[in-house]
C-alpha positions as CSV (number, residue, x, y, z in Angstrom):
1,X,13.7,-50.7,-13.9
2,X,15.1,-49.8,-10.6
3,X,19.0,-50.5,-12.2
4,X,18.2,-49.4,-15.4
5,X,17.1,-46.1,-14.1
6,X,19.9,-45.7,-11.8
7,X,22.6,-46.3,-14.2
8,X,21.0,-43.9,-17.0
9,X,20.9,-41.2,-14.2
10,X,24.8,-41.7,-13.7
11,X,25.3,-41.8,-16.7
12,X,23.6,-38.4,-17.5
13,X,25.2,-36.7,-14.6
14,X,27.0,-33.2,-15.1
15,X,29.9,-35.0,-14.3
16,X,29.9,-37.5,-17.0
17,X,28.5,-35.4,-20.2
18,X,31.0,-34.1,-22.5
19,X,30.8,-30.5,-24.0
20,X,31.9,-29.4,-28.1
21,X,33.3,-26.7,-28.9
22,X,30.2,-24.6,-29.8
23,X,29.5,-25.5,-25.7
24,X,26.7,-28.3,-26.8
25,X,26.8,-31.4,-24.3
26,X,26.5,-34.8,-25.5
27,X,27.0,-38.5,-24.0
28,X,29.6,-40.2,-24.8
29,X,29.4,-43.7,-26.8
30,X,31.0,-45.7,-23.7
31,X,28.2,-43.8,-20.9
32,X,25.1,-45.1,-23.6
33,X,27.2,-48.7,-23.5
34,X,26.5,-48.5,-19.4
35,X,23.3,-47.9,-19.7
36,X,22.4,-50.4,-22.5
37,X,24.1,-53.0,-20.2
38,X,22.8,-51.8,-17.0
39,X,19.1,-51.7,-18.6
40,X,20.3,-55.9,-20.6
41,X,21.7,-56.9,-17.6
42,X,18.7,-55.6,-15.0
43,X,16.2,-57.3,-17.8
44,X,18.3,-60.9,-17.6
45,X,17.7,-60.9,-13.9
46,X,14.5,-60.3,-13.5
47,X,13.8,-62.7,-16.5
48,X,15.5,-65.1,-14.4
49,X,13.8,-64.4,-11.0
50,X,10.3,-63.8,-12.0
51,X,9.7,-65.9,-15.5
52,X,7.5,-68.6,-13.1
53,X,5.4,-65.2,-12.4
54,X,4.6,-63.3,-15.3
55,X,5.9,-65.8,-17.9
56,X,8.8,-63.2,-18.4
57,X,6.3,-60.3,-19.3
58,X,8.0,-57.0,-18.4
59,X,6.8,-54.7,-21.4
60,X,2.9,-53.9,-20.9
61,X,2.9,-53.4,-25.1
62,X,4.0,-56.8,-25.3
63,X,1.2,-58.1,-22.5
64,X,-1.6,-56.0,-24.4
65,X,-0.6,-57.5,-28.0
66,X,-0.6,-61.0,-26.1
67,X,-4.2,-60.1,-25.0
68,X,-5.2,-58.9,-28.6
69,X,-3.9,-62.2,-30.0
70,X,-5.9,-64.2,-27.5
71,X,-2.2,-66.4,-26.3
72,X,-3.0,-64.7,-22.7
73,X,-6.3,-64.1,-21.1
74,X,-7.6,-60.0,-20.8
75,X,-7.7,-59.9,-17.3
76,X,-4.2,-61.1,-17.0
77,X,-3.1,-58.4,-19.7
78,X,-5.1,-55.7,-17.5
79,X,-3.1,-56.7,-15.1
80,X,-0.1,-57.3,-16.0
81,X,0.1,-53.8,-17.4
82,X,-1.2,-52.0,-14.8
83,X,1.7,-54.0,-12.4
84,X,4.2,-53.0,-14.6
85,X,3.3,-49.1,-14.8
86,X,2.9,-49.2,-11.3
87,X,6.8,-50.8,-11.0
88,X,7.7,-48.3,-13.4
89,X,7.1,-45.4,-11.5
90,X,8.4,-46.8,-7.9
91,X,11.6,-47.5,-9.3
92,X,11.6,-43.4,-10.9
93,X,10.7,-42.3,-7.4
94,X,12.8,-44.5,-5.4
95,X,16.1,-43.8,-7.7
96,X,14.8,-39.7,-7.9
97,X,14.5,-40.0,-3.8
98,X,17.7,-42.1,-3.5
99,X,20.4,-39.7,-5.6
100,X,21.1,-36.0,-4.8
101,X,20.0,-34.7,-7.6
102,X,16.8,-34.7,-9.4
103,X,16.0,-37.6,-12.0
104,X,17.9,-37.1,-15.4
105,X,17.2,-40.4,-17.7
106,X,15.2,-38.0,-20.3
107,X,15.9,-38.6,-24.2
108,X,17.4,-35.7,-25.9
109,X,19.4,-35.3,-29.2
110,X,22.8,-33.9,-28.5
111,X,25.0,-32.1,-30.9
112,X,22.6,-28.8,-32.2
113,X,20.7,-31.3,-33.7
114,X,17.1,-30.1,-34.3
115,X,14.0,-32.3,-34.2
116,X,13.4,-32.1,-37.8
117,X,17.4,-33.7,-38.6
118,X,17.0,-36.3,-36.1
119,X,15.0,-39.1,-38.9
120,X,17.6,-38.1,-41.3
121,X,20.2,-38.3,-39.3
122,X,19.1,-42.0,-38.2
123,X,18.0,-43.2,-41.1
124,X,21.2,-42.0,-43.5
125,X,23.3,-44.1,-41.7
């Protein structure tokens, strides 16, 4: 989380947006690449390190369906999840109380495009 975090902030810096014409700021395709390999790459490693731990469990929807399918017992679901929340917001604070400015890994649509054109705009492609 901690890398994946870190590299979406950079990625979402000032510095690195692009604006339009009409003034709107987007990301560009290679700064959402970063991030999808800094968040591929950060999941590979701890994979790597901690599958003897959690059996490679880093997603607490994935623990709780587990839990509901009986293939894990509930108190190891319970906690599992409440690790993994707990990891989640350490590695928030520690990259928020690491960089200058404050935390920017927030999802947005770019472009003037409203909430209501977002599912179209997905899905027509």
């Amino acid at each position: 989380m901690f890398m994946g975090f870190s590299a979406a902030h950079v990625a979402n810096l000032p510095s690195a947006t692009q604006k339009t014409t009409t003034g709107a700021t987007f990301t560009s395709t290679s700064n959402l690449l970063f991030i999808a390999f800094a968040f591929g790459i950060s999941l590979v490693i701890n994979v790597w390190i901690f599958f003897r731990v959690s059996g490679a469990l880093f997603n607490p929807a994935i623990a709780l369906s587990l839990a509901i399918a009986r293939v894990i017992p509930p108190l190891r679901a319970v906690v599992l999840v409440i690790a993994q929340v707990l990891v989640g917001i350490t590695a928030a604070a520690l990259v928020n109380s690491l960089t200058p400015s404050e935390l920017n890994v927030g999802n947005r649509l770019g472009g003037g495009v409203s909430i209501a054109q977002g599912p179209q705009i997905i899905f027509s492609s």
